[in-house]
MILUM-335904 format. One record per residue (C-alpha): residue number from 1; residue in three letters; z, y, x. Coordinates in pm, whole numbers, plus 32768, in hexadecimal, padded with zeros to 4 digits. Example, Ala and Ser with C-alpha at 12.3 -4.5 7.8 and 13.67 -1.06 7.14 Angstrom:
<lumkols>
+------+------+------+------+------+
| dogu | mike |   pz |   py |   px |
+------+------+------+------+------+
|    1 |  ala | 830C | 7E3E | 84CE |
|    2 |  ser | 82CA | 7F96 | 8557 |
+------+------+------+------+------+
</lumkols>
This chain:
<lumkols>
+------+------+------+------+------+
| dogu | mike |   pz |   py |   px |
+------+------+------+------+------+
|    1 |  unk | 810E | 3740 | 55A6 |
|    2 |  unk | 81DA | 3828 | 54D1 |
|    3 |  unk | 8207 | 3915 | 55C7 |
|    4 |  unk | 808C | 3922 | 5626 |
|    5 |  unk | 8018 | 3978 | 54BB |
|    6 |  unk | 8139 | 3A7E | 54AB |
|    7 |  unk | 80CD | 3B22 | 55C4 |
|    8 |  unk | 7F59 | 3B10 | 5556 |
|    9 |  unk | 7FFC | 3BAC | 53DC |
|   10 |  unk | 80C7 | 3C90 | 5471 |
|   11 |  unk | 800F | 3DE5 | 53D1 |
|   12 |  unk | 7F78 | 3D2B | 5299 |
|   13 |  unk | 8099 | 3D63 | 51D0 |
|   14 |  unk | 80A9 | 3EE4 | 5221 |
|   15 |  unk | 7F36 | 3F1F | 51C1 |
|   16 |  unk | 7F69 | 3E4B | 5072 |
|   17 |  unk | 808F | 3F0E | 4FD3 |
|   18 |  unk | 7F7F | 4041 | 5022 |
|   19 |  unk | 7EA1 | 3FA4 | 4EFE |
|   20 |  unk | 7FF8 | 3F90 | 4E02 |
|   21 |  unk | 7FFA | 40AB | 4D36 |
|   22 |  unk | 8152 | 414D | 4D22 |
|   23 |  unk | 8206 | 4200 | 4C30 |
|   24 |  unk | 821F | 4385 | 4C4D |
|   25 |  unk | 8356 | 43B2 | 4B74 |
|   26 |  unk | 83FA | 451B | 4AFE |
|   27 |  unk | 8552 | 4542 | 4BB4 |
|   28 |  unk | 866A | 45E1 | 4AEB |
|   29 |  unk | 879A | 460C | 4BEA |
|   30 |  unk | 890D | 466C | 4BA1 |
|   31 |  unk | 8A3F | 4627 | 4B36 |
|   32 |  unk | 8A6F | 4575 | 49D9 |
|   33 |  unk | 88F7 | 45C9 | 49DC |
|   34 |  unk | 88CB | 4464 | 4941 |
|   35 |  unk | 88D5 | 44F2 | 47A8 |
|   36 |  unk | 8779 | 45AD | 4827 |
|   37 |  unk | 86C0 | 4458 | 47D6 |
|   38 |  unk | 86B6 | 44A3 | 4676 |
|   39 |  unk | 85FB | 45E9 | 469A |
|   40 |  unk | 851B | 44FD | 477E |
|   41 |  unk | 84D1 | 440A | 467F |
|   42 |  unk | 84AA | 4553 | 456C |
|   43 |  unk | 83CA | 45DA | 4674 |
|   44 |  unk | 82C8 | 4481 | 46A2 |
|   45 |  unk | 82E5 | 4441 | 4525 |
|   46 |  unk | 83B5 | 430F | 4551 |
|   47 |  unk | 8476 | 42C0 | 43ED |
|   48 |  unk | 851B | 414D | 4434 |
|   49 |  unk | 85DD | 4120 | 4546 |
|   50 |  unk | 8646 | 3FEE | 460E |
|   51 |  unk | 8785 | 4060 | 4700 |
|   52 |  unk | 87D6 | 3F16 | 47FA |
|   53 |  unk | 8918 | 3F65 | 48A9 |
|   54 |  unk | 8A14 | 3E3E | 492A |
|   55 |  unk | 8B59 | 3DC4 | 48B4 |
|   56 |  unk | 8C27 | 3E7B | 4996 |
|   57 |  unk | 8B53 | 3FFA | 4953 |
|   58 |  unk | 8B57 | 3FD1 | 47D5 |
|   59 |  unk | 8CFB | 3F72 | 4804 |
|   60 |  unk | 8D06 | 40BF | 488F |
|   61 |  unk | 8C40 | 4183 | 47A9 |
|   62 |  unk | 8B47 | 4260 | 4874 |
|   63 |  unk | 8A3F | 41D8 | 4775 |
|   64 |  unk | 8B30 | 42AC | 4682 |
|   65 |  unk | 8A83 | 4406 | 46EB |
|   66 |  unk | 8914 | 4386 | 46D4 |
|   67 |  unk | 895D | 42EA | 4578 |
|   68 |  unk | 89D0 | 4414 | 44FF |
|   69 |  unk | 88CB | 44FB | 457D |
|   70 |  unk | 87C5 | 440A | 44DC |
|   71 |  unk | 8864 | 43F6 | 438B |
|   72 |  unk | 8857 | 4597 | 43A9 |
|   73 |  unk | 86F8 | 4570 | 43C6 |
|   74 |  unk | 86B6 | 4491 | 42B4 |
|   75 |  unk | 8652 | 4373 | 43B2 |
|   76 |  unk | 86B7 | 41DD | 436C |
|   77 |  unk | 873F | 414A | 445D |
|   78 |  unk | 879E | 3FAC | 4495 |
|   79 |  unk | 8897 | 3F50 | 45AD |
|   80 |  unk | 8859 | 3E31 | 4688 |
|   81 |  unk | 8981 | 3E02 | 473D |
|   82 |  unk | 89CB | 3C84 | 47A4 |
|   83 |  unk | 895E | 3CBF | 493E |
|   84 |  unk | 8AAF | 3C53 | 4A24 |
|   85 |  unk | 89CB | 3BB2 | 4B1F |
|   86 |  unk | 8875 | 3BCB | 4C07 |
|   87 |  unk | 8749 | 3B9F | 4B25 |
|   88 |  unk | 86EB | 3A3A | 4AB8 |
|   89 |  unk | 85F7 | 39C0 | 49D7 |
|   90 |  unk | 872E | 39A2 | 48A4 |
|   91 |  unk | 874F | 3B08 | 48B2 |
|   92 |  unk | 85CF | 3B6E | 48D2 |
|   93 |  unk | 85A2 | 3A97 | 478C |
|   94 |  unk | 86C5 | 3B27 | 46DD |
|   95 |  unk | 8649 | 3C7E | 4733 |
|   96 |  unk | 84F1 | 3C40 | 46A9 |
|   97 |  unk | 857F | 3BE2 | 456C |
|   98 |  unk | 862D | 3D2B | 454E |
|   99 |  unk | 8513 | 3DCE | 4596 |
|  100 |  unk | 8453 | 3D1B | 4491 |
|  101 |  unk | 8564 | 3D24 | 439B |
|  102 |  unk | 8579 | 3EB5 | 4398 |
|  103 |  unk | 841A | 3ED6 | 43C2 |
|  104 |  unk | 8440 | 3FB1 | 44DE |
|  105 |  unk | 836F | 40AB | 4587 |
|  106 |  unk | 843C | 4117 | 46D9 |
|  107 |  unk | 854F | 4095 | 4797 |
|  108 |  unk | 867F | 4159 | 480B |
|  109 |  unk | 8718 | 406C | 4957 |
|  110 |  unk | 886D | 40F7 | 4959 |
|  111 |  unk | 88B8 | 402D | 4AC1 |
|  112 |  unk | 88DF | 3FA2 | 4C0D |
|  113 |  unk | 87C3 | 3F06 | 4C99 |
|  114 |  unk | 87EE | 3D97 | 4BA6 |
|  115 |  unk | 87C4 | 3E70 | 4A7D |
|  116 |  unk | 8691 | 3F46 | 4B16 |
|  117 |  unk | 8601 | 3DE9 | 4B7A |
|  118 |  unk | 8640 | 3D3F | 4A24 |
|  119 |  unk | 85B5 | 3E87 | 498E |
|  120 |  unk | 8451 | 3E45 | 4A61 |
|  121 |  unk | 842F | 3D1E | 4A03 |
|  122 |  unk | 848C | 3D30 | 4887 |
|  123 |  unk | 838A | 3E78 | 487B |
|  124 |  unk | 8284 | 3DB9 | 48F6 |
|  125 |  unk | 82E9 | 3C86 | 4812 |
|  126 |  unk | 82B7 | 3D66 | 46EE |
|  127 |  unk | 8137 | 3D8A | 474C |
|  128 |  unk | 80F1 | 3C35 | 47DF |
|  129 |  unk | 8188 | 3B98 | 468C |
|  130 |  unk | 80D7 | 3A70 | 467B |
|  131 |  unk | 814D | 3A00 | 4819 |
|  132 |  unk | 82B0 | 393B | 47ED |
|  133 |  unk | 839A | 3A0A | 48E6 |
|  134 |  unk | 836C | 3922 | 49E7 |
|  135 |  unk | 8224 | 3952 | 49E1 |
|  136 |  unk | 824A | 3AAC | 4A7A |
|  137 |  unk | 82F4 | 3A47 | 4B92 |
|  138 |  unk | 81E2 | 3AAA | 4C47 |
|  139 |  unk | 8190 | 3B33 | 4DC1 |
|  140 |  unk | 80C3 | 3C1C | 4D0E |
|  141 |  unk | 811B | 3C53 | 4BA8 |
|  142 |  unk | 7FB8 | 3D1D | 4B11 |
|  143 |  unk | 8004 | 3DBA | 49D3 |
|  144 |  unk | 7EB2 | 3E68 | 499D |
|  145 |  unk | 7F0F | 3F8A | 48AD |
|  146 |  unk | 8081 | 3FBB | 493F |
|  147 |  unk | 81D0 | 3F4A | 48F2 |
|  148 |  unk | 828D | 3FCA | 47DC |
|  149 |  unk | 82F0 | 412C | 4867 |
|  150 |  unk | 8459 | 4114 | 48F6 |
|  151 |  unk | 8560 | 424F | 491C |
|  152 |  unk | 8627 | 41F6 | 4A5E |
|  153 |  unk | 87A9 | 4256 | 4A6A |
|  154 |  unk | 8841 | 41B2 | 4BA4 |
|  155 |  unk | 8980 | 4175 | 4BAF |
|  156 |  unk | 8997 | 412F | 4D27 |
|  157 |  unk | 890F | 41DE | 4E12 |
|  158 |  unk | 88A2 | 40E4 | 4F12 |
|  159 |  unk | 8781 | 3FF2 | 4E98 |
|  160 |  unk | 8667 | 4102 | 4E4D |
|  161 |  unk | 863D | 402A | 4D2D |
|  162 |  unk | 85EA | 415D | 4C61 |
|  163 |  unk | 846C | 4157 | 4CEE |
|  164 |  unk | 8418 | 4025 | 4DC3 |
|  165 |  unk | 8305 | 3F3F | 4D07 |
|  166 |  unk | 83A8 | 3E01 | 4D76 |
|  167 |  unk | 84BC | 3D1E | 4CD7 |
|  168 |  unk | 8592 | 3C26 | 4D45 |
|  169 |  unk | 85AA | 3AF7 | 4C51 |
|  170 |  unk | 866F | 39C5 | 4C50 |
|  171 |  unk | 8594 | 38A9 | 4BD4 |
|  172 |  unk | 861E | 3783 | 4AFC |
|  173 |  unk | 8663 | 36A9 | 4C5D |
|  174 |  unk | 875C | 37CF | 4CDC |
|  175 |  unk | 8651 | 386D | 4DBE |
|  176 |  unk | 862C | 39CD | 4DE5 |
|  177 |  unk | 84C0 | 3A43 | 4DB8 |
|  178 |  unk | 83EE | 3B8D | 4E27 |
|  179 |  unk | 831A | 3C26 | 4D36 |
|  180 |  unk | 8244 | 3D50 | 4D5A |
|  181 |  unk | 8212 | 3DC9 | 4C04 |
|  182 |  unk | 809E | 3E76 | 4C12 |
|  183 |  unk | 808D | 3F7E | 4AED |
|  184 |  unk | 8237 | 3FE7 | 4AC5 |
|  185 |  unk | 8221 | 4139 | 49ED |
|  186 |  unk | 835D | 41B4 | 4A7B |
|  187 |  unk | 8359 | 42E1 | 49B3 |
|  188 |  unk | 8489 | 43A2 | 4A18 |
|  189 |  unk | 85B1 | 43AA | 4B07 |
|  190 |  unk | 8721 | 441E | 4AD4 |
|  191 |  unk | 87F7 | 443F | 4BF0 |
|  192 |  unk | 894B | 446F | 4B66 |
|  193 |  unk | 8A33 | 4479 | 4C74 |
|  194 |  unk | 8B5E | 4482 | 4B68 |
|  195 |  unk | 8AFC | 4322 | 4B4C |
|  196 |  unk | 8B5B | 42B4 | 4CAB |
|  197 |  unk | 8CB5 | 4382 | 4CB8 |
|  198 |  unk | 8D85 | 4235 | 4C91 |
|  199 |  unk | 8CEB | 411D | 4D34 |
|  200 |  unk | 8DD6 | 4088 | 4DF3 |
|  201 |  unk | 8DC2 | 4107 | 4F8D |
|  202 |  unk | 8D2F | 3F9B | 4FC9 |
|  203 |  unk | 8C13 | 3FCC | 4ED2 |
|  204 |  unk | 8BE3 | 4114 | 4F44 |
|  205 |  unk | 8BBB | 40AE | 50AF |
|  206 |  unk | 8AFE | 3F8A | 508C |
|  207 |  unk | 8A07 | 404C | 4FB6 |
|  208 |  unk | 89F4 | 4151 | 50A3 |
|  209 |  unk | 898F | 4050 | 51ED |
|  210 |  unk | 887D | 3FB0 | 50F2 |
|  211 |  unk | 87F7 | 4114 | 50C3 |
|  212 |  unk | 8816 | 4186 | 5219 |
|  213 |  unk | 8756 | 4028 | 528B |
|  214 |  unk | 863A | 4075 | 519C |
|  215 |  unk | 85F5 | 41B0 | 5246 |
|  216 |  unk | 861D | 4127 | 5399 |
|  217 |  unk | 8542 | 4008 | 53A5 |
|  218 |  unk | 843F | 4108 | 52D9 |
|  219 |  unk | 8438 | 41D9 | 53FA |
|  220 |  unk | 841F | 40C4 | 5510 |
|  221 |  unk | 8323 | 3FFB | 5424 |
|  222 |  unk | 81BF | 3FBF | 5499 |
|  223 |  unk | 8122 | 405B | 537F |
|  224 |  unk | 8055 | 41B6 | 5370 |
|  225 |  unk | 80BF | 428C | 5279 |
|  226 |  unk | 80DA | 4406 | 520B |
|  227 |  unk | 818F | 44CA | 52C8 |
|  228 |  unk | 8257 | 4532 | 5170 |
|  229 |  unk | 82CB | 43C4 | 5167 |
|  230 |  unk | 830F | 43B4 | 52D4 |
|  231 |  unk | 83DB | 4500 | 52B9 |
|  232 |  unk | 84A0 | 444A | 516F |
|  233 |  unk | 84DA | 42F3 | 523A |
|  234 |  unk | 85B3 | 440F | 534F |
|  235 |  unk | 862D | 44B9 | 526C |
|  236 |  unk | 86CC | 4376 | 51B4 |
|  237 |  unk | 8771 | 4328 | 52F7 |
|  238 |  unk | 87E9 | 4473 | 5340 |
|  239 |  unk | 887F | 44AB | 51DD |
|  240 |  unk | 8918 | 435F | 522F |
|  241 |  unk | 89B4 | 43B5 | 5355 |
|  242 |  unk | 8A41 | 44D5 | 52FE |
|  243 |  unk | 8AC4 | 44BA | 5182 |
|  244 |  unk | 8B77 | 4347 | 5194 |
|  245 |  unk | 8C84 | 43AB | 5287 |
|  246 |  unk | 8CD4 | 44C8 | 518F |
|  247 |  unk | 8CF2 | 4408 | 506E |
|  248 |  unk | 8DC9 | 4302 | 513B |
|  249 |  unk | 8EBA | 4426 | 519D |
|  250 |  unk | 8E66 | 44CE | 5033 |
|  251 |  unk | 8E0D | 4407 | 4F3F |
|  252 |  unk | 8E01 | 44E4 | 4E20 |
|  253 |  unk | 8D05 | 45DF | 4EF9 |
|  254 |  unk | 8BFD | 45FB | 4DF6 |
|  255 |  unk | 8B0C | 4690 | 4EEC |
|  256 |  unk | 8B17 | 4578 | 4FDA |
|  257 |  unk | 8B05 | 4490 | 4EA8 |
|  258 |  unk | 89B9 | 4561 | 4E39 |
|  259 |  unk | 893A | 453C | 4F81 |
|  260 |  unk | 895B | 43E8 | 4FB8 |
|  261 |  unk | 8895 | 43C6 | 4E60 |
|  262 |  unk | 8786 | 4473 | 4F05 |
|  263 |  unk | 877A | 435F | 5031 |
|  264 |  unk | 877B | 4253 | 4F33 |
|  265 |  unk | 8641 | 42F4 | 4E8D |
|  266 |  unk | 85A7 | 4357 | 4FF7 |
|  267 |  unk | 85D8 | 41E2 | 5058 |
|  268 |  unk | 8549 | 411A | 4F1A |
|  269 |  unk | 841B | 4226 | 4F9F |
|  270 |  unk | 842E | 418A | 50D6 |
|  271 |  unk | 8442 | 402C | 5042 |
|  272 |  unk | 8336 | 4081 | 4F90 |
|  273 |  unk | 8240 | 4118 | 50AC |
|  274 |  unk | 82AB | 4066 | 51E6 |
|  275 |  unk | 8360 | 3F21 | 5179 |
|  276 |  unk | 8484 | 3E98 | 51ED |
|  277 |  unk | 84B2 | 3DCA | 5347 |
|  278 |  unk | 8582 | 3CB9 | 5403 |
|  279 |  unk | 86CE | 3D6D | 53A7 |
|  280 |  unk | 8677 | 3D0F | 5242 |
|  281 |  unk | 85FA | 3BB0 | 5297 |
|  282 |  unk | 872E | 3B3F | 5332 |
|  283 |  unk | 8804 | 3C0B | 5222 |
|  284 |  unk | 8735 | 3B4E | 50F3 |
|  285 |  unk | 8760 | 3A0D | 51B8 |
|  286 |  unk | 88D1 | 39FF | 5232 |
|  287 |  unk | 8930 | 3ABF | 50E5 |
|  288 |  unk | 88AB | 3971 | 501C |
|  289 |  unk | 892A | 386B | 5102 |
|  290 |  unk | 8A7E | 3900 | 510F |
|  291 |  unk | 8A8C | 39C9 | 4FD6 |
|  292 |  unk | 8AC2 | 3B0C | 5074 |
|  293 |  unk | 8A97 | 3C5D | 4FAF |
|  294 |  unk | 895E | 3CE1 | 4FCB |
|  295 |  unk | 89B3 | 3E4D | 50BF |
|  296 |  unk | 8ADD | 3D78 | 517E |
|  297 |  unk | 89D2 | 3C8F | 5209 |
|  298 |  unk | 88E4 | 3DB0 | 524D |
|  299 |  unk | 8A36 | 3E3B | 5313 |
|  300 |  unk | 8A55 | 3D04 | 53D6 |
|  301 |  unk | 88DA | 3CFC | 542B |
|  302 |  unk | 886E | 3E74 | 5487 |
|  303 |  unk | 88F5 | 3EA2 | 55CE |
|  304 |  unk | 8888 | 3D5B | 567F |
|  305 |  unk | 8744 | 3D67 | 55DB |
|  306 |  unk | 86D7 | 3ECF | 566A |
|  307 |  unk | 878A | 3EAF | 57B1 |
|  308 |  unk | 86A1 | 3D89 | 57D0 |
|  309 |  unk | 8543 | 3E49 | 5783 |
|  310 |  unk | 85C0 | 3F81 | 57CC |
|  311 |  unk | 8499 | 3F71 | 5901 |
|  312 |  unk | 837B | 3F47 | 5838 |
|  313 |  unk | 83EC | 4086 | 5748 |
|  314 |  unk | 8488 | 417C | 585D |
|  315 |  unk | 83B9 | 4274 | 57EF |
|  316 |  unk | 840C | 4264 | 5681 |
|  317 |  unk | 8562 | 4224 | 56AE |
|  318 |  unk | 858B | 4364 | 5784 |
|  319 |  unk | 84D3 | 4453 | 56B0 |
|  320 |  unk | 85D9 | 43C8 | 55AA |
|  321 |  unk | 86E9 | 4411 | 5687 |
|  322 |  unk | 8653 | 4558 | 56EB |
|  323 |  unk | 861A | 45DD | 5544 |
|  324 |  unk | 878A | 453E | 5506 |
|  325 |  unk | 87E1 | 4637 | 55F4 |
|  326 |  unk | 88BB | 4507 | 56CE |
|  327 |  unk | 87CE | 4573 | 5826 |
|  328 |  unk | 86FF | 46D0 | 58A0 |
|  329 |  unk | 859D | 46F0 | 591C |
|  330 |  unk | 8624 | 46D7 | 5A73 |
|  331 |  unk | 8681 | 4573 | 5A75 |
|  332 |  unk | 85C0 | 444B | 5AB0 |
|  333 |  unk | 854B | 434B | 59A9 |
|  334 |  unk | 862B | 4241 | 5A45 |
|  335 |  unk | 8758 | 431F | 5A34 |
|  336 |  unk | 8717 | 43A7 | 58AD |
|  337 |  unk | 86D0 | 423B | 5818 |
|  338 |  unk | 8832 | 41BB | 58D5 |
|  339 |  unk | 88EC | 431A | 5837 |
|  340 |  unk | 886A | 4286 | 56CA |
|  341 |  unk | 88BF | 4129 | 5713 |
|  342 |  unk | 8A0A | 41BE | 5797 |
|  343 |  unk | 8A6F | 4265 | 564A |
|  344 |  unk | 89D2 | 4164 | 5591 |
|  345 |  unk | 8ADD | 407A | 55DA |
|  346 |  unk | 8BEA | 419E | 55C7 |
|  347 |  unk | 8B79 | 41A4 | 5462 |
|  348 |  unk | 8BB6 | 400C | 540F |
|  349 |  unk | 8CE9 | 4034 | 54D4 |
|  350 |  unk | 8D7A | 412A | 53D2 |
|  351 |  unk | 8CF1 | 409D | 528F |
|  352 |  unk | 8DF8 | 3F83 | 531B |
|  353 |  unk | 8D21 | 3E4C | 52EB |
|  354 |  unk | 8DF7 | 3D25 | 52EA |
|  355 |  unk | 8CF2 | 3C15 | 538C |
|  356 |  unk | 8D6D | 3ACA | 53C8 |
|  357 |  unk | 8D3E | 3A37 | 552A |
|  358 |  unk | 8C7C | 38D0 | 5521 |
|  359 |  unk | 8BFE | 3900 | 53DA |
|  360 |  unk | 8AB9 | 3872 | 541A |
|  361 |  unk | 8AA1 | 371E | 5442 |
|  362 |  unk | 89E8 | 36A7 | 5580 |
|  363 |  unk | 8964 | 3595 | 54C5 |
|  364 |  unk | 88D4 | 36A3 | 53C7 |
|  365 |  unk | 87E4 | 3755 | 54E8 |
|  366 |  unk | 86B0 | 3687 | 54D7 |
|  367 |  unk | 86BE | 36D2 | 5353 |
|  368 |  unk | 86FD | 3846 | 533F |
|  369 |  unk | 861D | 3863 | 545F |
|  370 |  unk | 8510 | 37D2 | 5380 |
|  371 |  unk | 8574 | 38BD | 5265 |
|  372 |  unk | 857A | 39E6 | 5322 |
|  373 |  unk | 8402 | 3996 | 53AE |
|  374 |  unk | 8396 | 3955 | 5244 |
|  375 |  unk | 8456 | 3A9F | 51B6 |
|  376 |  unk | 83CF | 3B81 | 52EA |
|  377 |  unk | 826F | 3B0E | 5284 |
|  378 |  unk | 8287 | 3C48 | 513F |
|  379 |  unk | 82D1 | 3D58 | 5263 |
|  380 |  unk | 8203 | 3E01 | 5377 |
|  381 |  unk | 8352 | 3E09 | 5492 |
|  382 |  unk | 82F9 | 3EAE | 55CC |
|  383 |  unk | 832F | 3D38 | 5681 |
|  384 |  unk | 82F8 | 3BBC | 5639 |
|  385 |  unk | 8423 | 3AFB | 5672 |
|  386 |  unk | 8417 | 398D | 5705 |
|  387 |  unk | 8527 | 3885 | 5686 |
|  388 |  unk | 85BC | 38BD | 57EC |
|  389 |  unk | 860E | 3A32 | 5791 |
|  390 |  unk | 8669 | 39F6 | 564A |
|  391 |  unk | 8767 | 38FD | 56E0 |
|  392 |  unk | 87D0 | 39E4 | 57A2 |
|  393 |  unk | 880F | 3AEF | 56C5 |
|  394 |  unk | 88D0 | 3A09 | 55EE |
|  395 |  unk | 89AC | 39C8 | 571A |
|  396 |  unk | 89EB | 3B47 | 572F |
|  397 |  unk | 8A44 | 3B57 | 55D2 |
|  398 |  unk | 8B2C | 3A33 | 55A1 |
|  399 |  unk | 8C0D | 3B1C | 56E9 |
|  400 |  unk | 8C20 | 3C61 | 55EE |
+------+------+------+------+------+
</lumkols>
């Protein structure tokens, strides 16, 4: 039954993110860029500033630049600082009340993507102040006259964070929750690739295979879109492909590091415009059950995913072979989509993933398989998968 009313779904959600308006940010790029966000806030008139970082940022003082550069220009500032895990409904609250407390009028999200998704959702908690926070745990989250305006300073570059309208929340029974927040004023971007220089090379990689799977299931989603945010969607994949073996070999190559900010950015577009797919249905899904991170479980699910449906996007997944410059004009479709696929996997293979043989349970199948059907159901994938395939696939990636 399930499978029926997917199949009958299949393009809803890609013509309802159409109707969500979406933030059109100013992007300030470059390294140690991040002290530019007080001229930013000078700039909009902003006077009392709420900068959310996590435990681990604010340890290593990159906030230390922006403070600076806001006491310069006469600007207050609060710190809100107490984020060391994915956002829950403790942390929204605790936000709000720092927001409250300073009276604040923008946010700077100094972050990976659980600070820019605790920043969301505190922004629009300081307009919708009479909803508790669990209240706005919302599939649709309207906040008629827009959030509190946010300056974005990712810390990552992997998420996209930095402009996608939805949020990930972890409700008081330990369940992780979409929300598409309908009226985010993200204000401004800062892609400081200074930021990113030591990650560790796990981070780094992981980041860099959630990025590159935003852009690739953009491009082989069944959604219409511009051909600006088609081009971005390839072009996230192509900066992908060619930027994270040079930071594995280099890891101080501050090019490749700007770069891969870029993908980041180009995917959240894609995340944004075309949704997500299975890849990120089975990642959500066998990242919960097992408590894998995040862009490790996106690792584990990419390849068997899009060898699987690579037939029903040949087309796309050629062309995107073709711009990454992997094929020529002269080969066939077949041929192009198996040279992507091909250095695809020559990509996981050197990030050095270490996935663990048999670590999904048998037993577990009929349950993730219901979770991935119910997780799909928010994306427009270029196939519908039946509890057979998704059996399958699990099967596949329990032999990685």
């Amino acid at each position: 039954m399930l499978y029926l009313l997917r199949k009958m779904i299949r393009r809803l959600p890609g013509v309802v993110i159409k109707q969500v308006p979406l933030p059109t940010p100013e992007v300030v790029i470059g390294f140690g860029e991040r002290e530019q966000a007080a001229a930013l806030c000078k700039k909009h008139g902003f006077q009392r500033v709420l900068l959310v970082t996590d435990r681990t940022i604010f340890s290593l003082g990159y906030q230390e630049k922006i403070v600076a550069a806001l006491q310069e220009q006469g600007i207050s500032w609060t710190v809100f600082s107490e984020i060391d895990s994915e956002p829950n409904l403790a942390i929204i609250d605790h936000g709000r009340e720092a927001l409250s407390g300073c009276n604040g009028d923008v946010i700077l999200a100094l972050g990976g993507g659980a600070v820019l998704d605790s920043c969301k959702m505190i922004a629009a908690g300081g307009r919708l102040q009479k909803q508790s926070s669990n209240d706005l745990l919302q599939k649709f989250l309207l906040v008629k006259h827009k959030t509190i305006p946010i300056i974005a300073i990712p810390t990552t570059a992997g998420t996209g964070a930095e402009i996608t309208v939805a949020a990930v929340v972890t409700n008081r029974k330990g369940k992780k929750e979409p929300t598409v927040v309908v009226g985010l004023d993200v204000r401004a971007v800062i892609l400081d690739s200074e930021l990113t220089v030591n990650a560790p090379m796990k981070i780094t990689c992981a980041c860099g295979i959630d990025a590159l799977s935003h852009g690739l299931e953009g491009a082989a989603a069944d959604v219409r879109v511009a051909e600006e945010d088609r081009q971005k969607s390839m072009e996230c994949v192509r900066l992908v492909l060619e930027n994270l073996p040079i930071l594995i070999r280099e890891p101080s190559n501050l090019i490749a590091r700007q770069a891969m900010s870029f993908a980041a950015n180009y995917g959240g577009n894609a995340i944004n415009k075309q949704l997500a797919g299975y890849v990120h249905a089975f990642a959500h899904s066998i990242g919960a059950k097992y408590h894998i991170p995040h862009g490790e479980a996106i690792a584990l699910a990419l390849l068997p995913v899009m060898r699987f449906q690579k037939n029903r996007c040949l087309g796309k997944l050629a062309e995107l072979s073709r711009y990454c410059g992997l094929a020529d004009e002269s080969e066939s479709d077949a041929s192009a989509c198996d040279k992507l696929l091909d250095a695809l996997q020559e990509l996981i293979e050197l990030c050095g993933f270490d996935f663990q043989k048999g670590l999904i349970q048998k037993q577990d199948y009929a349950s993730l398989a219901r979770a991935i059907c119910w997780d799909s159901i928010n994306y427009s994938p270029p196939i519908v998968l039946r509890d057979r395939d998704i059996y399958k696939l699990l099967d596949e990636m329990n032999e990685l």
